[in-house]
C-alpha positions in Angstrom: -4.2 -21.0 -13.2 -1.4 -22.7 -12.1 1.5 -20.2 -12.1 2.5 -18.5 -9.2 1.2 -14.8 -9.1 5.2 -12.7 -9.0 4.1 -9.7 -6.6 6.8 -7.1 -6.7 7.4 -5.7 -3.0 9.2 -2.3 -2.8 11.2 -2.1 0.3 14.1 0.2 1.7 17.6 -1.4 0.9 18.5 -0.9 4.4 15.9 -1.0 7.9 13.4 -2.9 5.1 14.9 -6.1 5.3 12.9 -6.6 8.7 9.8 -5.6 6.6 10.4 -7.7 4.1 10.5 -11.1 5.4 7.2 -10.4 6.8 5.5 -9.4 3.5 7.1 -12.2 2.2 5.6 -14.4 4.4 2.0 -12.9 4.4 2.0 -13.3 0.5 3.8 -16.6 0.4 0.7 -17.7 2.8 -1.9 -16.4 0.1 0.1 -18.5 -3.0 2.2 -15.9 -4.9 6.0 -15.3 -5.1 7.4 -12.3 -3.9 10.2 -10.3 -5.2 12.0 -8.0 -3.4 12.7 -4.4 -5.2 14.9 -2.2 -3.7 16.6 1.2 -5.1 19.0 1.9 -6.2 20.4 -1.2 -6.7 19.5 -1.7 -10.3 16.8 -1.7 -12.8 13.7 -4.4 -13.1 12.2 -4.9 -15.9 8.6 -4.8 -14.5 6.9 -6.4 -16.8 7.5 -10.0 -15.3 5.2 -8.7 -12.4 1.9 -9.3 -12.4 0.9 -7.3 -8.7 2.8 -4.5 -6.6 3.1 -4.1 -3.0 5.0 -1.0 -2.3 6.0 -1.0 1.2 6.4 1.1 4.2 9.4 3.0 5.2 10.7 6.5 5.1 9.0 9.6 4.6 8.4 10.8 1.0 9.9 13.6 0.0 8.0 16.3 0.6 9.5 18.2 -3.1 7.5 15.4 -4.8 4.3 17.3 -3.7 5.1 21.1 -3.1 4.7 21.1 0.5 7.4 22.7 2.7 10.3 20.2 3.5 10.0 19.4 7.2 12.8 20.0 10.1 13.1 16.3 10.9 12.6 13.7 8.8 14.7 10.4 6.7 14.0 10.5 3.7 14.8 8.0 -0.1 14.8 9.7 -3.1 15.9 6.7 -4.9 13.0 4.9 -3.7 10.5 7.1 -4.2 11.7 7.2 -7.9 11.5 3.5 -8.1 7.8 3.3 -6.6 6.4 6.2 -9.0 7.9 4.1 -11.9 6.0 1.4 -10.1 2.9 3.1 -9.9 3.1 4.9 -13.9 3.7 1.3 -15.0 0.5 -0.3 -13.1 -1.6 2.1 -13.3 -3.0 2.5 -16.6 -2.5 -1.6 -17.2 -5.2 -2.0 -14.0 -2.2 -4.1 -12.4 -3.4 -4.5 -8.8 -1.6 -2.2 -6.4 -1.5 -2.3 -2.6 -0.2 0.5 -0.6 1.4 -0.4 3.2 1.8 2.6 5.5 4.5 4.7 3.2 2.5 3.0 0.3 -0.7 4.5 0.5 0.9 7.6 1.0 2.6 7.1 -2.6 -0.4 6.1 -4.3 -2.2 9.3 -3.2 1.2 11.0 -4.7 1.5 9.5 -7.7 -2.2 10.8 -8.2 -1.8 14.3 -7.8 -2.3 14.4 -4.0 -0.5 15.7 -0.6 0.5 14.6 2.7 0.7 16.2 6.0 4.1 15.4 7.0 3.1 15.7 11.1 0.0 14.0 12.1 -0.1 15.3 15.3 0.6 18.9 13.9 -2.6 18.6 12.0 -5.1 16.4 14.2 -6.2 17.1 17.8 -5.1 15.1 20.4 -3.2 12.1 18.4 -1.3 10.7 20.7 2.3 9.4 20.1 1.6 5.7 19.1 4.5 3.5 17.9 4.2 -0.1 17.8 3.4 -3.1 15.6 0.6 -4.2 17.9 -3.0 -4.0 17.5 -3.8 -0.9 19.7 -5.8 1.6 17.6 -9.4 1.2 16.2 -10.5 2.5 12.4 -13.8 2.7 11.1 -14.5 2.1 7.5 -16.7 4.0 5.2 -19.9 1.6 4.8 -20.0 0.0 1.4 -16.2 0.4 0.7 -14.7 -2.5 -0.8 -12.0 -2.9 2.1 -14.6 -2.5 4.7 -16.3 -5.8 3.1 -12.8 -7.2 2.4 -12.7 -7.8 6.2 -15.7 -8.0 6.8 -16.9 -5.3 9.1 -17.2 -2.2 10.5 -14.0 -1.5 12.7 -10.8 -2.9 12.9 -8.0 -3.1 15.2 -5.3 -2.1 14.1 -1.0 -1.2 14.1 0.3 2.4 14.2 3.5 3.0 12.9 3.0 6.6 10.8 3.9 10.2 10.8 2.9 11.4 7.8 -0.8 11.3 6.9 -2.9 12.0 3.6 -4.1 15.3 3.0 -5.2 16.6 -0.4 -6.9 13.2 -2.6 -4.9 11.8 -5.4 -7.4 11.5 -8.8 -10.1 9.0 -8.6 -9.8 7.9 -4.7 -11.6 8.0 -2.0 -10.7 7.8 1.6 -12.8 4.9 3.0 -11.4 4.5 6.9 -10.6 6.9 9.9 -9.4 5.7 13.1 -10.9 7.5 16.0 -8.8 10.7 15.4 -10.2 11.4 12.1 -6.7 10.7 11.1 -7.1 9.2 6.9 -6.4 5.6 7.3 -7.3 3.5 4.1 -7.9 4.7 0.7 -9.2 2.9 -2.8 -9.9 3.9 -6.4 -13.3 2.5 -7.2 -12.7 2.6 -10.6 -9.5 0.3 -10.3 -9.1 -3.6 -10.6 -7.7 -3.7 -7.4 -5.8 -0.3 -6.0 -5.7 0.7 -2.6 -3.5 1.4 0.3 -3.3 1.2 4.2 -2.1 3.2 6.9 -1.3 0.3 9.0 0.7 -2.4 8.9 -1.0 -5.6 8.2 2.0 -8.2 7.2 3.1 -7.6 11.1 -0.2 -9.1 12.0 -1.1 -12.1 9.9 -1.7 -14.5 13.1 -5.3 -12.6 13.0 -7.4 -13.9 9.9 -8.7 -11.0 9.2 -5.7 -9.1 8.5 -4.6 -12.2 5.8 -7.8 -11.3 4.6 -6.6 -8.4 2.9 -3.9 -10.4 1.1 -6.0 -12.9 0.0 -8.2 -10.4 -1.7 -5.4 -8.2 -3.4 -4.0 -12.3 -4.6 -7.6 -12.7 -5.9 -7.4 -9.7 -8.3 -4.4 -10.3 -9.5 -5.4 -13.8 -10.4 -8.2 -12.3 -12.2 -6.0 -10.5 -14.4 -4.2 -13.1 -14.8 -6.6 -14.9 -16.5 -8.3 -12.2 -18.2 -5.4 -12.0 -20.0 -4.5 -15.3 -20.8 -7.8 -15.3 -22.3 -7.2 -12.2 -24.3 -3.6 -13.8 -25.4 -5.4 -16.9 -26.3 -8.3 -14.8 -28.7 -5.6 -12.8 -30.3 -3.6 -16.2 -30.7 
């Protein structure tokens, strides 16, 4: 395989361009090419991509799963119809997905689930954590496919959330906590490769283990890659 994997990386046109450069960075380090998508600046043919990061950001508008809109929160329609295009375009072709932050959130949404839209409304004694550094711990489910993506038992990691996952999308499973009980990863064992993160692991790529995580999401979309290069070359 010698093409470039194109990842398509949703963002927020404004406060995301921060983001951005980093995810660029953290996928450029694992050998793909990011594109930036951002709503609603105009349509993408998304069938040039062959992976999807959709990024962190605003909240997700809380319509989108029948919850009661909060008092105090930003939200971006546009982009949240952008990602759940995303999402019913990857989804049943097994493109590999991964979820940052706002991301996981929208995968659990696209699937049929909710969100709590206050953490610390919902879960005991949270306390109010906002930064980019590694100062939280989460444990993952034993056997999960992230947990051996990083190759152990806890992690330490970013906290920059305020929503959290409540009712499970279809077909995943939550598969880390931090010490809170506070959702914190989640993957679909059924998928090629779709799974989300409540942290923020492009801000902390000078630890190996969080490239880790981007190396394996690269790895399954290479697979695809040349599963169906293979299929293109039978039907040929």
């Amino acid at each position: 395989m010698t093409r470039r994997p194109v990842i398509g990386v949703t963002t927020s046109l404004g406060g995301g361009r921060y983001m951005w450069w980093f995810y660029w960075l953290a996928l450029r380090l694992a050998g793909a090419r990011p594109v930036r998508l951002v709503a609603p600046r105009r349509p993408y043919d998304l069938s040039g991509f062959d992976g999807f990061i959709i990024g962190g950001g605003d909240d997700i508008a809380p319509d989108l799963y029948l919850a009661d809109t909060p008092v105090d929160a930003r939200i971006d329609p546009a982009r949240d119809q952008m990602e759940l295009a995303v999402l019913a375009h990857a989804c049943p072709r097994d493109i590999p997905v991964l979820g940052i932050c706002r991301g996981a959130q929208m995968i659990n949404v696209h699937l049929g689930g909710s969100l709590h839209q206050d953490v610390r409304a919902v879960f005991t004694g949270v306390p109010k954590m906002w930064t980019p550094l590694p100062r939280k711990t989460v444990s993952f489910t034993p056997g999960s496919r992230l947990g051996e993506i990083h190759e152990r038992e806890r992690l330490r990691v970013n906290s920059l959330h305020n929503q959290a996952i409540d009712r499970l999308g279809d077909g995943l499973a939550i598969v880390a906590r931090d010490e809170f009980g506070v959702p914190q990863a989640v993957e679909c064992p059924a998928a090629r490769f779709l799974a989300g993160v409540q942290w923020h692991p492009e801000f902390l790529i000078y630890r190996r283990v969080h490239r880790r995580l981007f190396q394996a999401f690269l790895a399954a979309v290479r697979a695809r890659m040349e599963d169906e290069a293979r299929r293109a070359t039978r039907e040929g």
